[in-house]
N, C-alpha and C positions, 0 to 999 in steps of 0.2 A: 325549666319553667313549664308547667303546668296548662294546661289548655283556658282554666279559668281566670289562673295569671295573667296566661297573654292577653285574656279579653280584658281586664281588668289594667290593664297597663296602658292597652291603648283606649280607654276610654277614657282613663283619666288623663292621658297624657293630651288627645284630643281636647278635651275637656279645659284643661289650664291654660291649653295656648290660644283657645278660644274666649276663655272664659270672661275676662271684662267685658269684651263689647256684647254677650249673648247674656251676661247678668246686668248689665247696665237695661237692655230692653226687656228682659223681665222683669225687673224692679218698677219699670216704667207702664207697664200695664197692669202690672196687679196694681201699683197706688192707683191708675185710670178706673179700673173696675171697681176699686172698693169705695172711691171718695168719691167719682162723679158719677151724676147722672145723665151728661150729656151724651153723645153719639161722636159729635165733633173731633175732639180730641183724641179718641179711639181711632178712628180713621185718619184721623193724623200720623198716628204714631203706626199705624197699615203702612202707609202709604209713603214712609219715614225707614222704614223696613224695607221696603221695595225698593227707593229711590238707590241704592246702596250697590256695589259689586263686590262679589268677594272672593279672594283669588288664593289660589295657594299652589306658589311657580314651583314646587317641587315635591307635587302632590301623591305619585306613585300609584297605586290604585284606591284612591280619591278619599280614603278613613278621614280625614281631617272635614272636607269637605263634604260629605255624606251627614256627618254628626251636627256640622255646623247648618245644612239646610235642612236637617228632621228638627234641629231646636228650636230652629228661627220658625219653621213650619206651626211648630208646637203652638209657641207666642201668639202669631196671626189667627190659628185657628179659636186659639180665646178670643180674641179679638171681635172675630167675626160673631161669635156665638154670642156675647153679651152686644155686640151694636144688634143682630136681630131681635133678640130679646127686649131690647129697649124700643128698637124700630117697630116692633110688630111685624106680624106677618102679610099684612097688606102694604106696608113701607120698605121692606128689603126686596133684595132683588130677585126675582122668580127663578134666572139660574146661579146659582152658586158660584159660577163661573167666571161672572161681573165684580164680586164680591173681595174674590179670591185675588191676590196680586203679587206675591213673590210665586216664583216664578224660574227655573232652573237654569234657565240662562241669561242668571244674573250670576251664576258660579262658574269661575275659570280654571285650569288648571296648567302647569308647563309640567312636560315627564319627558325625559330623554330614551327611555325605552318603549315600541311600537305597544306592546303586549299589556305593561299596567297602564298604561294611555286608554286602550281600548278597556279595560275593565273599569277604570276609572266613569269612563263616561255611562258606558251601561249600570255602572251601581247607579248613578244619580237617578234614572229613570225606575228602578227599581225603591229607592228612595223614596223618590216623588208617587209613586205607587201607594206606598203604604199610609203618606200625611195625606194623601187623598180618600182613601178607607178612614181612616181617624175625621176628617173635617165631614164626610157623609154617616158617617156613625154619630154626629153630634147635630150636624144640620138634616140629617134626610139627603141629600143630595150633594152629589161629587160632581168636581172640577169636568167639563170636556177636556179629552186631550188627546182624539183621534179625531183627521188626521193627525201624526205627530209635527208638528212645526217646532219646537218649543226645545232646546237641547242643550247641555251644559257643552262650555267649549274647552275641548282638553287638546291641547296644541304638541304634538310630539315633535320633540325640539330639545337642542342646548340652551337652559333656563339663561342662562350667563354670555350667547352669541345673539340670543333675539332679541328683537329692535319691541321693549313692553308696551310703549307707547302707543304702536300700531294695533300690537295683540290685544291691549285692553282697550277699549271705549272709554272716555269719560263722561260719569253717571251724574244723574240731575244730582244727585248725593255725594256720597265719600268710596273713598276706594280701601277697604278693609282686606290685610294682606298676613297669610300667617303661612306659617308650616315648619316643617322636621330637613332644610337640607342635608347634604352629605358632607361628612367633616372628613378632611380629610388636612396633614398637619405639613410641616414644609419636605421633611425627610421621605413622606409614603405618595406623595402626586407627581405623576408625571407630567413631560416638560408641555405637554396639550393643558394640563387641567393648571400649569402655573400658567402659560398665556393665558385661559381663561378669567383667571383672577387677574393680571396684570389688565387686560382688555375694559372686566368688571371697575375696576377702580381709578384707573388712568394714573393720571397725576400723582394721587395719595397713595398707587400700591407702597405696600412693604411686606419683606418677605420673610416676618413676622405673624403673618395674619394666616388663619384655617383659610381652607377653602370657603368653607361656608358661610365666610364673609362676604364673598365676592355678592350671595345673596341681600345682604344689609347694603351694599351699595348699588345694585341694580333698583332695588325699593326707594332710596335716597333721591335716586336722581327721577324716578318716575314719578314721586311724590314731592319733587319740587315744585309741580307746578299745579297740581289736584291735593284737594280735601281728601286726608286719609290717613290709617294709622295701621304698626302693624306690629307681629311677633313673632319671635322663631324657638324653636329647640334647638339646640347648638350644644357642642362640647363647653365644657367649664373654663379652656382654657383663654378662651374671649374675656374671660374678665380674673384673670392673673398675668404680671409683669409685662414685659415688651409688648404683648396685642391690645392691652388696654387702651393707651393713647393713641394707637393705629388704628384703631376702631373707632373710637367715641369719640377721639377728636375731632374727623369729619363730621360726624353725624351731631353734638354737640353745635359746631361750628355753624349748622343748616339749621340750628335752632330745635333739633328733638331732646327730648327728656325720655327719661324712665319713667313709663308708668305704672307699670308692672314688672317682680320681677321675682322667680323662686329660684332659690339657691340648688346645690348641687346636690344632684340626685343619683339614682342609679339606674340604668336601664338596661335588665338585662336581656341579653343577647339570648336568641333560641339556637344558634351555631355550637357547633361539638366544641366543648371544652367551657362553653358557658360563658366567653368575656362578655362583662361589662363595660360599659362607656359610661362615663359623668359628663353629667347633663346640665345646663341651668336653661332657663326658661326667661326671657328678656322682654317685654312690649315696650313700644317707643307712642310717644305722642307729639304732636307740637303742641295741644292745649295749655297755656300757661295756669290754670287755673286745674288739671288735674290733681286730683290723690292721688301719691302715689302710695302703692301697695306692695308688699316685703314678706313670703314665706320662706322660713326654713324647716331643716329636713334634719332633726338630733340624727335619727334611724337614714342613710342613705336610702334601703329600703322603703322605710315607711312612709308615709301619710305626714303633709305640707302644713307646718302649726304655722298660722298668722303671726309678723311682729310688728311689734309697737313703732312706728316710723315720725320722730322727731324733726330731725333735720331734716331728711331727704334720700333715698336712695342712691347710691352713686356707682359710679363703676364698675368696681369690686366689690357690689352687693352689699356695702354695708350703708347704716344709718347713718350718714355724714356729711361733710360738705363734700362737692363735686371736684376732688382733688385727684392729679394722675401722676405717676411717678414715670420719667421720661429718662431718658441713657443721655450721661452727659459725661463728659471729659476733664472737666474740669473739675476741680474741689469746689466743693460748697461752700465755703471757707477762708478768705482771702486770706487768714493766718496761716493757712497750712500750706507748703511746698507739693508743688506736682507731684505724682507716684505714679508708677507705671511699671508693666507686669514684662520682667525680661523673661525670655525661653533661654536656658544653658544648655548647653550641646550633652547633656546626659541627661537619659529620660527617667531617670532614680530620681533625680532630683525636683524637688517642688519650685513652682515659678519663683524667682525672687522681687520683692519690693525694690525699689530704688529711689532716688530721687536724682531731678536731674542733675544736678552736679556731679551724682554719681558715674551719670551715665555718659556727659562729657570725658570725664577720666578717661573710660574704658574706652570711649571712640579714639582719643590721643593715645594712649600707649593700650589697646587692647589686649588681654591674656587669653588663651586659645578657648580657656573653658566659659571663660567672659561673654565671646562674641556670637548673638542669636544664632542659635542652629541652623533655620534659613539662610541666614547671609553664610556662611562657611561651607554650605550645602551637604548640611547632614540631617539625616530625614527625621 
């Protein structure tokens, strides 16, 4: 991958997992600018922006969170530019400063390593650097921000041992939660990052689920009791077979939906040999009255085509009703007899079917090649 790939990866990749709530408020200021001429409402929608925090607990040095404060930057400084315009320059405010109201430490971040913790937090002020040259290159006049008081919080910590509740604040607004954790699957994490998950989930673990779920139930439980909505990057395998209902079902259960969601993608890896990991891209909402929204990816590579969403989003990414398929034991079937998978003590041989009557026999007069490998104790 190419130096301009990678920029182009992560921008977009930033980009998607942000993208509803950062196109939902510019939809809502350009209709402001174009259709009204009040001041009101513009300042609402400032001060609507501000009210807001927005966190992304496994942020690493801070790309998600950098992109998402120079947009929302972008946004407010229209804002501002058409309320003076309207205002006059005898009606706005003489420092810029008053005017101004997002604000970097309204962004949070959790990162388990000392080192992109500390870059994380320095990009932000280098961030807030440059919307501050953009809002005095349109206003004449930039934000104060020396002394520095003013600082995004980047908590260096195990995203999955901290008590969130504490770490974040609850805002006059919503708490807006997104980002890329680490997937990691049940065969490759050690027995530290399965307590983690087991800790993350409580009750509902299964040990079916990625790591990086542990993340979706840390959000779950913190947004049970605050306005707020959120999205991750994740492997694709979240939403094929046994993790599906291990996932969704709690979080269905707390009353979230799909609001968002792009199917599976490719991202690749800058590491020698070049793996790739498939990706899909998931937002939850509790809104009952959202759209939901559905891209797929013909090209793994390529660029996200919109699809036409009927029914509904579900699980497994498709356009349907909200249906999971769960591991059961029983036949489906009342007509059909039990079946059940015998091991024969030779390993040439393929499982066989049975059914229980069968299996009666062989317990009564058992034949050697008959009896499960296990119980005979042959390995």
């Amino acid at each position: 991958m190419d130096l301009n790939q990678s920029v182009r990866v992560i921008w977009a990749l930033t980009r998607l997992v942000y993208f509803p709530s950062v196109a939902e408020y510019r939809k809502k200021a350009d209709r402001l600018i174009a259709d009204t001429e009040q001041t009101g409402p513009l300042r609402r929608l400032q001060e609507e922006i501000a009210s807001n925090i927005y966190v992304d607990p496994a942020c690493g040095a801070g790309t998600f969170l950098n992109v998402a404060y120079a947009q929302l930057r972008e946004i407010e400084t229209d804002l501002i530019v058409e309320r003076r315009k309207r205002e006059g320059a005898t009606t706005g405010a003489l420092d810029v400063t008053m005017d101004q109201m997002l604000t970097i430490d309204k962004f949070f971040g959790f990162e388990l390593n000392w080192w992109p913790a500390k870059i994380a937090e320095t990009a932000m002020f280098l961030v807030d650097h440059q919307a501050n040259r953009e809002l005095a290159a349109r206003t004449g006049q930039a934000p104060e921000r020396l002394p520095i008081t003013l600082t995004a919080k980047i908590t260096h910590g195990n995203a999955l041992r901290l008590d969130w509740s504490s770490e974040l604040p609850t805002p006059p607004g919503k708490t807006f939660i997104f980002g890329n954790p680490p997937f990691l699957g049940h065969y490759t994490r050690n027995s530290e990052q399965a307590e983690d998950l087991n800790t993350a989930w409580g009750e509902d673990v299964s040990g079916r689920l990625d790591y990086v779920t542990g993340w979706h139930a840390k959000t779950k439980d913190l947004l049970a009791t605050r306005p707020g909505e959120f999205a991750y990057v994740t492997t694709n395998s979240i939403t094929q077979g046994l993790p599906v209902p291990a996932l969704f079902g709690p979080l269905y259960r707390e009353g979230w939906k799909i609001k968002f969601a792009h199917r599976t993608f490719a991202w690749d890896s800058e590491a020698p040999g070049k793996a790739a990991v498939h990706c899909v891209i998931v937002g939850f909402t509790k809104a009952p009255s959202a759209r939901q929204q559905l891209w797929d990816y013909p090209n793994v590579h390529g660029e996200p085509v919109p699809q036409r969403v009927v029914t509904g989003v579900n699980a497994y990414l498709i356009d349907g009703p909200d249906l999971m398929v769960k591991a059961t034991t029983k036949p489906l079937s009342p007509h059909n007899p039990s079946r059940s998978i015998w091991l024969h003590a030779s390993r040439r041989r393929a499982p066989r079917v049975q059914s229980q009557g069968r299996q009666a026999r062989v317990w009564q007069r058992p034949r050697g090649s008959e009896v499960p490998s296990a119980l005979r104790g042959d390995v």
